[in-house]
Every structure is written in C-alpha cells, then in structure tokens.
N, C-alpha and C positions, 0 to 999 in steps of 0.2 A: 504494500500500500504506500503512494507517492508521500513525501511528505506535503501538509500543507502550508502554502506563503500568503500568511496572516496580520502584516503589520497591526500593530493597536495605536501605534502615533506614526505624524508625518514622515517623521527623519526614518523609518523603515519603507515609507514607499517612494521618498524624495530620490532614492537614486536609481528607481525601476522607472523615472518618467520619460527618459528617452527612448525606450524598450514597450511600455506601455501606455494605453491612451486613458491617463487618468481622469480625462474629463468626463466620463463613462462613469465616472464612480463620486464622483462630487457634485453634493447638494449645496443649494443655494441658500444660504441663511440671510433670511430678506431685512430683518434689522439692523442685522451687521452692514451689507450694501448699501442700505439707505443711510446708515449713520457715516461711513465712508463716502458716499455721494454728497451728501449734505455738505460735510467738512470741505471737500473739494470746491463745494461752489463759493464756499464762504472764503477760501484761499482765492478763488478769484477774483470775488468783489472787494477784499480787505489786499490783495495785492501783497501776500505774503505767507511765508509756510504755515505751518500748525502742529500742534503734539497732542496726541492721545492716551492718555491711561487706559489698559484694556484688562476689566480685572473678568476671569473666567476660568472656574475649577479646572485642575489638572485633566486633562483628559478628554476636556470639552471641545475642541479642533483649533483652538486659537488658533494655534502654527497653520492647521490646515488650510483654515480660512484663508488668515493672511497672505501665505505664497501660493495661495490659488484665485484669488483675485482677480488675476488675469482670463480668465476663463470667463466672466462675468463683467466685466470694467474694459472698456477700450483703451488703448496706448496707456497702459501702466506699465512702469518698471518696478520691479519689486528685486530691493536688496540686504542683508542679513550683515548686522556687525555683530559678530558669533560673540558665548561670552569668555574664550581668550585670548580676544583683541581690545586694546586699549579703548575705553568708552571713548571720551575727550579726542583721543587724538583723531580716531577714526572718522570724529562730526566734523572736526576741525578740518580734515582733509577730502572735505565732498568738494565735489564742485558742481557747477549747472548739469539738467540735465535736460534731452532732448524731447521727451514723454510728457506726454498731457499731464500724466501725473507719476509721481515716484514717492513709494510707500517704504520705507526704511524701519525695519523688523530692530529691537533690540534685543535680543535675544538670551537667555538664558541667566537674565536674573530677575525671579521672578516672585522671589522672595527677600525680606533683611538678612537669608542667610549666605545669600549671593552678591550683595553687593553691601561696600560699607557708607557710613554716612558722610562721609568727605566725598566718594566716588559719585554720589546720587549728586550733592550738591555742585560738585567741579560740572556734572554732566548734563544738569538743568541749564546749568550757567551756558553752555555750548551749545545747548538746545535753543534754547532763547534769542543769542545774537546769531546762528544760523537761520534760522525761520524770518527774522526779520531783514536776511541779506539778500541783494540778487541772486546767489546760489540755490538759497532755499526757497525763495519763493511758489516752487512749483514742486515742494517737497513734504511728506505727511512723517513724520517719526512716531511711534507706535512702540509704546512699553507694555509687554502682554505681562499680567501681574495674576496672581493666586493668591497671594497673604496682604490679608486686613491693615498687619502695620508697614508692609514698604506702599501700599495703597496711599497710608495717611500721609507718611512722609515724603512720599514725592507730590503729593495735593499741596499737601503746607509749604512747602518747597516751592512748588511750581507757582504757588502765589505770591509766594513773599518776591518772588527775582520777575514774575515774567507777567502777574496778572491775569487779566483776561485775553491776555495772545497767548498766554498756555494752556489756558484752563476755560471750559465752554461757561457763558452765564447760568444754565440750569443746573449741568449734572457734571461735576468736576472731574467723574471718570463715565468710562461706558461698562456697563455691565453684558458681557458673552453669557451665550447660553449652549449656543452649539445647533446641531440640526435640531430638531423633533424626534422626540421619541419614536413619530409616527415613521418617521424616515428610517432608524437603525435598521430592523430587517431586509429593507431593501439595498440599504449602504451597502451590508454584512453579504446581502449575496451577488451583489453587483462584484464586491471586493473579490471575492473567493471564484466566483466565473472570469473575471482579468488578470487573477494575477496565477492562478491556475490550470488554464488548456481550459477554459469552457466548463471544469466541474464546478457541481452543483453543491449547498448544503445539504441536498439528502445522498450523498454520493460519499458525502463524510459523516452519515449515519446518524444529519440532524430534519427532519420532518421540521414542516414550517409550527406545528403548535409546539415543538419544544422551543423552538427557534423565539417562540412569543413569549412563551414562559420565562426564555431567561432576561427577557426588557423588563422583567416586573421591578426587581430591584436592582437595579443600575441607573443611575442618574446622568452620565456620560459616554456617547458612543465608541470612547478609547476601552472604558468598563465591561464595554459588551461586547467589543470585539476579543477583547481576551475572553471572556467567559467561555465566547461561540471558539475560541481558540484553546483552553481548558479541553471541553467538551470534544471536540475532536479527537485530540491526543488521549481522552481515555478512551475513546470507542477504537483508535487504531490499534491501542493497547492490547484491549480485550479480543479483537481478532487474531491480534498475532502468538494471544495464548493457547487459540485451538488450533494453532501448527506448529509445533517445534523446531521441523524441519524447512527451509529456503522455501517460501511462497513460490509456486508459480504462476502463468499468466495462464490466461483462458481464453483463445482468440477463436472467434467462429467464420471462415472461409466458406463464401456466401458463392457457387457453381450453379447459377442457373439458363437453360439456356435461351433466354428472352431480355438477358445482360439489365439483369436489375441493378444497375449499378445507381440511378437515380434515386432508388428506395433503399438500399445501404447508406448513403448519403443521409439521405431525411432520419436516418435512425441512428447515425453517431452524430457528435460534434466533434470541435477543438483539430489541432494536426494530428492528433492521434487517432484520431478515427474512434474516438474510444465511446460506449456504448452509449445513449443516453437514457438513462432507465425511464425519465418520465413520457419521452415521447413513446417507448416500446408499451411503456402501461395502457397507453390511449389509441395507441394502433390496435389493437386486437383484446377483442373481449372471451378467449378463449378460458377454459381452467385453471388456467396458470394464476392469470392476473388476481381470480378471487382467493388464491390462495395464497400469492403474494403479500397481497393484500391486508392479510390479519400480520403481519411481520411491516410493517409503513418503517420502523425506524433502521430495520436491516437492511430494505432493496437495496438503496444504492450503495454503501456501503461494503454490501456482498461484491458486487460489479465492479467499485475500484478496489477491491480487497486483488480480485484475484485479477487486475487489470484487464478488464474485459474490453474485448473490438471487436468492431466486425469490418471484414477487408473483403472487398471483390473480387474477385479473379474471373481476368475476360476472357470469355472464349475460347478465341484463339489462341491463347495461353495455356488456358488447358491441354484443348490437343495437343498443341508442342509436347510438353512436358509429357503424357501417357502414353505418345507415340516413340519418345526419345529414349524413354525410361521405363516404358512396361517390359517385365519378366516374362519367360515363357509360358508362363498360365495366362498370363495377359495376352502375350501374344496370340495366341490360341484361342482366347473367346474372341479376338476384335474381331481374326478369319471370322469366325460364325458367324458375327453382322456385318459379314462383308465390309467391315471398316480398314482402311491403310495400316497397317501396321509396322511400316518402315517408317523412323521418323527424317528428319531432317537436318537436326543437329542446331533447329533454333531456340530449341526448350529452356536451357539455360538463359540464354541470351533472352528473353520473355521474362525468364521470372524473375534476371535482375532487375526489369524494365516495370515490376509488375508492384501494385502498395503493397504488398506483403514483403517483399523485399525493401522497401523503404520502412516500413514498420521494423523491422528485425536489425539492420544497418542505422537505426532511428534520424534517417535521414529525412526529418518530415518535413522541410520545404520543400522538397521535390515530388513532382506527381506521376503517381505509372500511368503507362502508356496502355489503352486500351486496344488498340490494333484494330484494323478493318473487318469486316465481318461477313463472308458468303451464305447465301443460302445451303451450299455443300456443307459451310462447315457447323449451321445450326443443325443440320441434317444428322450430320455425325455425333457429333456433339448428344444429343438427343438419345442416340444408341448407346453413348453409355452410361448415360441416366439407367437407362433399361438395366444396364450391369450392375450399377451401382446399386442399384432395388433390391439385388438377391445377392451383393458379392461387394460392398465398397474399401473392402481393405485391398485386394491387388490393384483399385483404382489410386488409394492414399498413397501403399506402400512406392510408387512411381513418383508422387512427389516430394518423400522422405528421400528418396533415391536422389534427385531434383535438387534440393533444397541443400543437399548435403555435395555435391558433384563442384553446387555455383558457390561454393563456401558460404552458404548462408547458415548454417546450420555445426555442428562437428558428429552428430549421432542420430538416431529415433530409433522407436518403437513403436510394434503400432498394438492397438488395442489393451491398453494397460490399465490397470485398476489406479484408484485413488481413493485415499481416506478409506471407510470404512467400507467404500463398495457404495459403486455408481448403480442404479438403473440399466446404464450401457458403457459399456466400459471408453475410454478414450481413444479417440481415429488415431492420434499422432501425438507421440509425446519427443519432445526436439529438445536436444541441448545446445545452447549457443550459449557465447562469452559471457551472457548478460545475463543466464540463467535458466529453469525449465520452462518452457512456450508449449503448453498444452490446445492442439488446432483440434477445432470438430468440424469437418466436412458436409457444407450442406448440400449435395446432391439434389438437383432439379430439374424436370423440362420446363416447366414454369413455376416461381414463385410472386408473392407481393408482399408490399409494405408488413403486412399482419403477418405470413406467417413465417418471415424471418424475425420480428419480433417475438412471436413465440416459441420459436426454437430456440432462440437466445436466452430467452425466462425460464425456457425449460430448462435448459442446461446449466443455468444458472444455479435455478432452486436442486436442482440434484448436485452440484459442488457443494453448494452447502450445506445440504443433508449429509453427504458423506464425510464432511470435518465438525458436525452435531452442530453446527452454525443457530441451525432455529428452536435448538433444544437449550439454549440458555439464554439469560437474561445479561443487555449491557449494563456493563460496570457500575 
C-alpha cells in the first residue's frame, strides 16, 4: 500500500507547487480577500503602504492564505522574510516594486517566544518609515500572529510610532478564521486526489461519514488534515498485519475482442491506470457490489492495498505474443481453429509497446501503442476466446513466456494459490525487481463497462477473503 502525501500546513505542499496544480485544492476565504482588497484601495487613495496584524490559530491556513493570494488577486507579488533573516535589515533593503500590489509575509514569529521586544520595536520602526516611502507605497506587510501578548505588543507599539498609518480606525488587528468547516472534506479530498495519482479517501479506507465525523472536533483545517492523516496510517497498518509476507499487486488484463479499451479507461484513473472503486461500484449492479457493500470502509482500501489496475491489451498484441510464444499444446489447438500458428517475431516488440509494459517499467508518461486492427485479426482473435473458455492457462502460460523473453518480468507461474485459498486460483503470478505482480486474465469476445467492473470486484473480494480481510475489524 502506497504511502500517503498529506501535508497538514503550507510549507509541506509549498515545494510540490511546480509539480502540482495547487489551485485545485485552494479555497477562497472571502473575508480574508475583502479585508486585503479593502486595504489595497485605501493604499491607493492614502498614497502609501500599510501593515497588518493577522492574528489566527495555529493551523488555520494563514500561510496558506497568504502565499496563495495570487490565485485570487490580480498582479500580486507575494514575498517571505523567513524568521532567520534579519527583520530590520531585510524592510530596510526592499525596494519599489512593479505589481499592483506586493504583500510581504513576516514570517515565523508568531509569538513573544519568537521574537524579542527591542526586535518588535527596531521592526515597527522600519515598518512605518517604509510604508510611508516611494518604495513602499505599493507594499502590504503582514504579521501572521497566534499569541494574545505579541498581539498587544505590537498594537501598542504600532500606535505609539506609527498611528493610524499602522493601525486601521476600527479593528487594530484582523482576526483569520481559515476556510469553513463546511469546506474541510472537500479540501481533505481534493488534497489526497492531487497530491496522490487521483486516489480517493475511501481508497485509504476512509468512507465520507467517517470522513465527517472527524470535523466534529477540530476547529482548524491543519487539525483535520492530520486527523484524516492519523487515520490513514492506522488502517495501512492494520492491512499490513494480515500479510506478513511482501504484499503483492493484483492487476486484471482486460483481452476482449471489441478493444474495450475506452471502458478500461472510464474504470481506472490517475497514470497508473489504477482501479477506481467508486466508479466500478456504479457500473454494475451485479452480487458483488451488494456484498461489497456491507464492508463501505474496506473497498477501497482493499484495491490500493493490493495495488489494483486494470490494463488493456490490444488485439493485435495478443496475437503476436500467442503466436510467438505458444507451446506445442498450443500449437496444436490453434491447427484445430485453423488459426496461424507461426508467429512473426513481433510479440515482444508489442508488448514492450503495450500499458502493461509501461505499468511494470512504471514508465507512466508514456502510452502503449494500440496497433491497427483487421477484420482477420478480430476473427482470430475471437477463436481463442473459444480456447480460453475450456483451457486459458496454455493461452497465459504464452505471455508469462512473453513477459519474461522482453525482460519485463525475471519468473511466473501460472495458476497459484494465495492466502488461504482463492475461489480460482491465480492466471499469473510474475516476479519483477519491484516485487510479486499477480495478472488475472480477462478473456472475451465481447465485454462492457459492467462487466469488467465486476470481474475486478470479484476478484477483489476473493483476495481479500483469502488474507481474512473482511473477517476483522479496523484498528
């Protein structure tokens, strides 16, 4: 099971933001905007910078707010004097800036135990003939504060030196609150689908009513992203008690010959191709799903326990490969449907081309190559469905042969038990550098959306019957 990337403050997702589109995940705290709007206009009309107290509980997004502004605010510049850089010298050495507006973060003292009271006073002092200079004029300074007494002290401070250019006529500071409670769930899964491949939090074995349960008592969205981040780590826990030995993956190779590959699509997400349980739940209303069903906080959790996917395999890749690499029992039934039984020698060369090989290589910006498609070769194709119906291990054992020739693979087996004993035992069991890759071969002349979903829930709930998965309770 992946680990999960859960920042609970900014400074954990501050350096994933060139890598990812965090504006996906950031809500708009509309008093915060308006009271930085406001300020802005009053810098225009007074023709000169201004300073903010910003007092809001640890944890409540100040920082997030603040360095994401721009998302929300046209031509801002937004800059950070960390706190171990020289307060003083650092205001001292701004200069003009070319931005409608520029919001200057002071960072990490946010309390009297961070800074002393000579450093508040030197730093008002700087604040003040800044703000009133060319330089600053088109500048916001901005002290995010959490404790009541550096609050009063820099109030009483910023009155005695600077007045009402430092301090607003009403409210001497601004009070943060952070998003809406109403918002945390959706932050919390917006966060965990971007910064994870598209998984979901019931894929990390949280159902949305736990997921509401735990806002009950949390008062800030840093609070509850650890919680949702607590909670994860004991359910990966609790899985990895009922294997002792190296997890492996469970990947389902979807062989039909009407190239659903558009309906494999619609049933993974993310480069990994990796399952999505809730869409597979609402494609198909078969047995599975109601007995899925009474387990809501294990589905997904089971699927990325055992890194579940589902991967296409075109066509014409098949042939290759069962023509290239079928044994002489193989060889022997194709005669009988008069299918070719010489191959070509491009099998290999297919299945490096093929997502299964980019899954295995986890080379997941590159996409396989689907190949052109005859009438011949649906035709054939089709015939060994028929084989596959009374006989699909000499059709796997061809691309164990396969998989293992194009070095994708170093071993297999085919038909192997797991845990206490499957329902049907496994098509392929493969060793590669990265660990065991357990393939179930779907065989078809025609399949849909439904019931490659349902093969996959099936196969699912029997991996995790056979490691007692739904015979205990999480942690």
């Amino acid at each position: 099971m992946e680990k999960i990337m859960l920042p609970d403050r900014f400074e954990g997702l501050e350096g994933k933001r060139d890598k990812f589109d965090i504006t996906k995940i950031i809500k708009p705290v509309e008093d915060g905007i308006d009271k930085i709007n406001d300020l802005y206009e009053e810098m225009e009309s007074s023709n000169r910078g201004s300073f903010l107290i910003l007092k809001g509980k640890s944890g409540c997004g100040k920082t997030t707010f603040l360095k994401t502004l721009d998302i929300f605010i046209e031509d801002v510049e937004i800059m950070t004097i960390l706190n171990d850089m020289d307060l003083v010298e650092s205001i001292n050495e701004l200069t003009s800036t070319t931005s409608k507006l520029r919001i200057i973060i002071i960072e990490g003292r946010e309390s009297l135990l961070d800074s002393s009271f000579r450093e508040i006073n030197n730093a008002v002092h700087s604040i003040n003939q800044f703000i009133r200079s060319k330089n600053g004029k088109s500048t916001l300074l901005v002290w995010p504060c959490n404790d009541e007494d550096i609050i009063e002290t820099l109030v009483a401070t910023a009155g005695n030196i600077g007045g009402t250019a430092l301090l607003d006529l009403d409210e001497t500071y601004f009070e943060f609150h952070g998003p809406d409670k109403s918002y945390f769930l959706e932050i919390a899964k917006q966060t965990v689908e971007l910064l994870n491949n598209g998984k979901s939090l019931l894929d990390f074995g949280i159902t949305d009513e736990e997921a509401w349960s735990l806002i009950e008592d949390v008062n800030t969205i840093g609070k509850y992203l650890k919680k949702i981040n607590k909670t994860i780590r004991k359910n990966k826990k609790f899985v990895e008690s009922l294997l002792k030995r190296e997890p492996c993956k469970m990947w389902v190779l979807v062989l039909a010959g009407n190239e659903p590959d558009k309906d494999v699509a619609a049933l993974t997400k993310g480069e990994y191709l990796t399952a999505d349980v809730n869409r597979m739940l609402v494609s198909t209303d078969a047995n599975i799903v109601r007995e899925l069903k009474q387990y809501p906080e294990k589905i997904g959790i089971l699927a990325n326990y055992f890194d579940c996917r589902i991967i296409y395999i075109p066509l014409v890749t098949t042939l290759s490969v069962i023509r290239d690499f079928s044994g002489n029992k193989l060889k022997e039934t194709l005669k009988q449907k008069n299918l070719t039984e010489k191959g070509d020698g491009t099998g290999v060369g297919r299945l490096l081309n093929s997502e299964l090989a980019k899954m295995i290589n986890s080379d997941y910006k590159a996409k396989g190559k689907k190949g052109k498609t005859g009438s011949n070769s649906i035709a054939a194709f089709e015939k060994l469905t028929e084989i596959a119906s009374t006989n699909d291990k000499i059709l796997n054992k061809s691309f164990g042969e396969a998989l293992k020739e194009a070095g994708l693979i170093k071993e297999f087996e085919a038909e192997v038990n797991f845990g206490s004993g499957l329902t049907r035992r496994t098509d392929l069991v493969c060793k590669t550098d990265s660990g065991e890759i357990r393939m179930e071969f779907m065989w078809r002349k025609n399949t849909s959306q439904a019931a490659i979903a349902n093969y996959t829930l099936t196969k699912l709930f029997n991996y995790g019957k056979a490691i007692g998965f739904f015979e205990k309770n999480l942690l």
